[in-house]
C-alpha positions as CSV (number, residue, x, y, z in Angstrom):
1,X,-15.9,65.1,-46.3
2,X,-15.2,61.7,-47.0
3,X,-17.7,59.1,-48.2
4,X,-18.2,57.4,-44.8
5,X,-19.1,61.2,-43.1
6,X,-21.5,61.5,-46.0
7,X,-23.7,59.0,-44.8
8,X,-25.1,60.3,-41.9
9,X,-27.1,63.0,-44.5
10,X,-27.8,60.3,-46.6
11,X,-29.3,58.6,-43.5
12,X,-30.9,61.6,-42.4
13,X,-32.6,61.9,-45.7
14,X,-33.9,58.4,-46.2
15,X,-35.8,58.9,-42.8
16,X,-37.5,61.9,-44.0
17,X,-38.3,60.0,-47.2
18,X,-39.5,56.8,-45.3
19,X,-42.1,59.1,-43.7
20,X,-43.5,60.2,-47.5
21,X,-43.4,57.1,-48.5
22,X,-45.6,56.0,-45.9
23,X,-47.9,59.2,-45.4
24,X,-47.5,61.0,-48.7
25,X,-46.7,59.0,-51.6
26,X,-48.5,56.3,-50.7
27,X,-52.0,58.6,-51.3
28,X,-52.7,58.3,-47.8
29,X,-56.0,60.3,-46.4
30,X,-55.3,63.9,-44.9
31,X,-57.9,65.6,-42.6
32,X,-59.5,68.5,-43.3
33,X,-59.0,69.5,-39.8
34,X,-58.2,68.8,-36.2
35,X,-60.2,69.9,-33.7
36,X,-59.5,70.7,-30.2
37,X,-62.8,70.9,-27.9
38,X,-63.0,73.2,-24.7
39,X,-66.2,72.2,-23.0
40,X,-67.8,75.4,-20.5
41,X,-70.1,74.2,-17.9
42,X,-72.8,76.4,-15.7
43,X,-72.5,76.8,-12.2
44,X,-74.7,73.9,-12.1
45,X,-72.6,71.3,-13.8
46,X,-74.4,71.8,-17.4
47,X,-72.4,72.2,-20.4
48,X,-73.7,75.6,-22.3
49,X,-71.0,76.1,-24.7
50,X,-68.1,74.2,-26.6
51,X,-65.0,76.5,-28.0
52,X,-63.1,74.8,-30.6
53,X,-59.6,75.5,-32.0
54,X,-59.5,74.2,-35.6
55,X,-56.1,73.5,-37.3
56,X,-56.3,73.1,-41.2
57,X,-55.1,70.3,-43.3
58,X,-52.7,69.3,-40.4
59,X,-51.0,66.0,-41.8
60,X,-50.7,67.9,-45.4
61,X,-48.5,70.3,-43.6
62,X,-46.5,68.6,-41.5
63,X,-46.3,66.2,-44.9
64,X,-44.9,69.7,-46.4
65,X,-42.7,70.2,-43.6
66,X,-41.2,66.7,-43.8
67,X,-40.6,67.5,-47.6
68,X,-38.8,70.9,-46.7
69,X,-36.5,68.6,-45.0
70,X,-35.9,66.1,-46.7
71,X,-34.9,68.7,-49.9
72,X,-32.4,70.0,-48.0
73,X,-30.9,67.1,-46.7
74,X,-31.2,65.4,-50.6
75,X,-29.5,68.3,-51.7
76,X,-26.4,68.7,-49.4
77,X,-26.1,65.3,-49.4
78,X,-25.4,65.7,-53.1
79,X,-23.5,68.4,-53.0
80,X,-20.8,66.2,-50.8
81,X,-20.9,63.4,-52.7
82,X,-19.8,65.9,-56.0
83,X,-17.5,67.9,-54.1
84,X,-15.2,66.0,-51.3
85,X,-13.6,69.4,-50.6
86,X,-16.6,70.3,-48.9
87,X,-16.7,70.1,-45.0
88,X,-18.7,69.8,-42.1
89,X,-19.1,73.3,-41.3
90,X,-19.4,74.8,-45.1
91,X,-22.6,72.5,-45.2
92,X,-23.6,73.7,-42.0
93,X,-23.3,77.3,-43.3
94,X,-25.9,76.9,-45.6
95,X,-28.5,76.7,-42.7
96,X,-32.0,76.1,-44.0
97,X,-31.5,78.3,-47.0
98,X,-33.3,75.9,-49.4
99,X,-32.5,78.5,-52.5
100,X,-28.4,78.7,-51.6
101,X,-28.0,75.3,-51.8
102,X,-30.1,74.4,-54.8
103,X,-27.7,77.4,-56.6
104,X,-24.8,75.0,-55.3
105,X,-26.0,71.9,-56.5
106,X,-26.9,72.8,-60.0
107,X,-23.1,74.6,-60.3
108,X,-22.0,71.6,-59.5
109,X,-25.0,69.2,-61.9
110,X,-26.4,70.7,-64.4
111,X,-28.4,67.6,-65.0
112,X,-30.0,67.9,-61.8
113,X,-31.8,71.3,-63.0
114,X,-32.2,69.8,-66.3
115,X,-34.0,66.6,-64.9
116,X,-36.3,69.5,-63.1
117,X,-37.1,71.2,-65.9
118,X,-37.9,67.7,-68.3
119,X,-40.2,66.3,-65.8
120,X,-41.8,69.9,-65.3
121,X,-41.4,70.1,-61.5
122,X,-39.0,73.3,-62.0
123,X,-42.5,75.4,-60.7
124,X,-43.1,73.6,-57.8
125,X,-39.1,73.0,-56.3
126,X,-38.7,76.9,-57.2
127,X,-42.2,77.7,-54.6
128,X,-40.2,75.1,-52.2
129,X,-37.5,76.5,-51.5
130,X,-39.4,79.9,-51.1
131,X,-40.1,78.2,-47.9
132,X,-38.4,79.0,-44.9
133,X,-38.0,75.6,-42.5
134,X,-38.0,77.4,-39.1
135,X,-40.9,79.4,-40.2
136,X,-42.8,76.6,-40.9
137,X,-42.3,74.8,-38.0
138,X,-43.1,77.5,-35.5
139,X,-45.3,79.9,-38.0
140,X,-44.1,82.7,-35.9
141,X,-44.2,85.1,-38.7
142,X,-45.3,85.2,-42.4
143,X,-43.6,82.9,-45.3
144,X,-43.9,84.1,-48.4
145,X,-47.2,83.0,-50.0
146,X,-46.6,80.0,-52.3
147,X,-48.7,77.3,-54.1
148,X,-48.1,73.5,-54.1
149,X,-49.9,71.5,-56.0
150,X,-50.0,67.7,-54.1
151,X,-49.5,65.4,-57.2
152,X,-46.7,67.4,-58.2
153,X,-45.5,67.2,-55.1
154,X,-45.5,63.3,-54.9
155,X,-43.6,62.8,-58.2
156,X,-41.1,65.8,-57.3
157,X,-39.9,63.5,-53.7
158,X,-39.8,60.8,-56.3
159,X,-37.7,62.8,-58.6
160,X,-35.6,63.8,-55.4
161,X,-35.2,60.1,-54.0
162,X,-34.4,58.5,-57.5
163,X,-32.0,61.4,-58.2
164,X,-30.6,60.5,-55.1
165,X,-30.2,56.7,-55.6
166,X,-28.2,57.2,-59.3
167,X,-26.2,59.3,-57.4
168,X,-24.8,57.3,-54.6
169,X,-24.9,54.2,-56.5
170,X,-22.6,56.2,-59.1
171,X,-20.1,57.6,-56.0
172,X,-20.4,54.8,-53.5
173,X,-21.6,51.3,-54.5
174,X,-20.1,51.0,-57.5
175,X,-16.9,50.5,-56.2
176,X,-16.4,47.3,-54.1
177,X,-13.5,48.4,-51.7
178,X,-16.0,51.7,-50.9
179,X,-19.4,49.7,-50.9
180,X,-17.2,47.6,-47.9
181,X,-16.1,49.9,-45.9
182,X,-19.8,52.0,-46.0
183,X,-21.6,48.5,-44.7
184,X,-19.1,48.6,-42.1
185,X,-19.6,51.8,-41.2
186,X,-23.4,51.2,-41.2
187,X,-23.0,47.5,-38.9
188,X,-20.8,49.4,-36.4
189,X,-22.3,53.0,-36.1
190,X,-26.1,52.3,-36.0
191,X,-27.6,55.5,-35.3
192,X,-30.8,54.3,-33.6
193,X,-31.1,50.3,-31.2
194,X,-34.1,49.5,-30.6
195,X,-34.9,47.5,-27.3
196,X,-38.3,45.7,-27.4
197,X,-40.6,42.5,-27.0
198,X,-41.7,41.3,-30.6
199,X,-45.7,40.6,-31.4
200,X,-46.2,36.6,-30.5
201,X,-48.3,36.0,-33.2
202,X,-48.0,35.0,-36.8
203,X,-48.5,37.8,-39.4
204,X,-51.8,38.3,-41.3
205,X,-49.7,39.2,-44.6
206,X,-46.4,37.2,-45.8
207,X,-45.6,39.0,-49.4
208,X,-44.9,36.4,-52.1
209,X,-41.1,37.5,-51.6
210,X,-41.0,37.5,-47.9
211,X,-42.9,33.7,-48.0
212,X,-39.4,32.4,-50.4
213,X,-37.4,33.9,-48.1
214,X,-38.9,31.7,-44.9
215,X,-38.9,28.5,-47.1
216,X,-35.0,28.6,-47.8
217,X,-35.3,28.6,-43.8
218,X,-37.7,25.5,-43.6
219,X,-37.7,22.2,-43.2
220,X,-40.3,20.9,-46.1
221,X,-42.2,19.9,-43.9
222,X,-42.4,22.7,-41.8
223,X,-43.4,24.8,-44.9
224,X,-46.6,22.5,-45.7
225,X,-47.5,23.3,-41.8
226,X,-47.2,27.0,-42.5
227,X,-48.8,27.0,-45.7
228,X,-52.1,24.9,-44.1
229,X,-51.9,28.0,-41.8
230,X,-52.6,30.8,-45.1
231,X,-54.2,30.8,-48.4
232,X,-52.6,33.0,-51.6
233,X,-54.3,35.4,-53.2
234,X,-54.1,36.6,-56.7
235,X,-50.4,38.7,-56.1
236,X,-49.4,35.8,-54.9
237,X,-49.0,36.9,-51.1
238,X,-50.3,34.7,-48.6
239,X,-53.1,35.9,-46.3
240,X,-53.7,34.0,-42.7
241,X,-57.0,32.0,-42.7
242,X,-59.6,33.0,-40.5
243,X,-60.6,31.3,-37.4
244,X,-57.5,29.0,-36.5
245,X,-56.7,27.9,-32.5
246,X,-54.4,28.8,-30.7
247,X,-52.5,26.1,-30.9
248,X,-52.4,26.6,-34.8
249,X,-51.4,29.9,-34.3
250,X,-48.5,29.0,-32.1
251,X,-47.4,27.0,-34.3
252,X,-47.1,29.1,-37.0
253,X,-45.8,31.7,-35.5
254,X,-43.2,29.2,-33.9
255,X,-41.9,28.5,-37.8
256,X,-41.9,32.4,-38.8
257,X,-39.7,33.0,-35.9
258,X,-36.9,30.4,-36.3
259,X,-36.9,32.2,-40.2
260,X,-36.6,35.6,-38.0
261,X,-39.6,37.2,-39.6
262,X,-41.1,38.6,-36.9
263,X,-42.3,42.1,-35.9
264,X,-41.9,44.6,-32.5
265,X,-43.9,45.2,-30.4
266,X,-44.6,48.6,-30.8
267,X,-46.3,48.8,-27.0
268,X,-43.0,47.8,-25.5
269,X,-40.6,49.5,-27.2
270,X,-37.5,51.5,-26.0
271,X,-35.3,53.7,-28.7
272,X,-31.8,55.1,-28.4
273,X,-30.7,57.4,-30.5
274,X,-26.8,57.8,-31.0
């Protein structure tokens, strides 16, 4: 495979990791449970008894099976980028055999078990890919009993991602004729368009960075509108002040969209995958 057909594993990957990022790494809450209610009423209308179907740490394991994934995705991906003699279909013969092709990546990087082994996640990746993807998804039949510890599970998708990041840099970006031709690729193959209204208001947050951005946009004076509009905290960010008209609020929303930083509507969006 070529480094352009790499990407769309690389791509793959990164969507996987965007979900950790957000629901994982970032220490979000996981519920105990999820509960599904089936009320039983009398004859007479009266309810006299509530069933309830209980599901067990249900964003913890659809976290898990989102790090399944993303493993195996890393790890092909890696194993192209190393070996350009590898096709389509020898990738796709792997399957979801998480063990297989963590024997073929460290044949090909020894560093990669090494970095495992230094940072002492070699336990937990070895009870990962004990796990069977399909089996997970549809729990139609046993997996072999494992243990995951969640911390060490955060730093090993860090591990993973960074791993991942060294190693593209090092393949693709570090040479300007193939950093080119990759953007290219990316500007005229996007895999997902996105058709939508954006939200017609100004944003309650504007991170320090974001804020420099919109006042290379600017007209000074337009910036002094937009900063009467927030107040900065101690990070620096800017948070909108509380209680502004509408007008105001027009207004500033008016300058953060000729700097294009505005957001979608997520109640009006349509998606299309290609």
């Amino acid at each position: 495979m070529d480094l352009i057909e790499t990407e769309d594993l690389f791509i793959a990957a990164m969507y996987d990791y965007a979900f950790l990022d957000r629901h994982l790494l970032s220490g979000a809450t996981h519920r105990l449970n999820f509960v599904i209610e089936f009320p039983i009423f009398s004859d007479q209308g009266h309810r006299i008894e509530t069933i309830k179907d209980t599901f067990v740490l249900p964003d913890l394991v659809h976290t898990l099976l989102v790090t399944v994934s993303f493993l195996e995705k890393a790890m092909k991906y890696a194993i192209v980028l190393l070996d350009p003699s590898q096709t389509s279909a020898t990738i796709l013969n792997f399957g979801h055999n998480l063990k297989q092709i963590s024997i073929a990546l460290v044949n090909l990087d020894k560093d990669f078990a090494n970095e495992l082994h230094s940072t002492g996640l070699q336990n937990i990746f070895d009870e990962l890919i004990k796990i069977d993807y399909t089996t997970l998804r549809y729990m139609h039949k046993p997996n072999p009993e494992f243990e995951i510890d969640t911390i060490l599970l955060i730093q090993l998708n860090k591990v993973i991602y960074n791993y991942l990041r060294r190693l593209k840099y090092a393949s693709c970006y570090s040479n300007k004729t193939t950093q080119r031709q990759i953007q290219e690729h990316h500007r005229n193959n996007n895999k997902i368009q996105v058709f939508g209204g954006i939200v017609e208001s100004p944003a309650d947050l504007i991170s320090a960075f974001d804020f420099n951005q919109i006042e290379q946009v600017l007209t000074t004076l337009e910036v002094t509108i937009l900063k009467l509009g927030y107040e900065q905290d101690s990070n620096g960010d800017w948070l909108l002040k509380k209680g502004l008209s509408s007008q105001e609020s027009l207004r500033l929303f008016a300058l953060q969209q000729k700097a294009d930083h505005v957001f979608p509507d997520f109640t009006k969006l349509r998606f299309s995958l290609r």
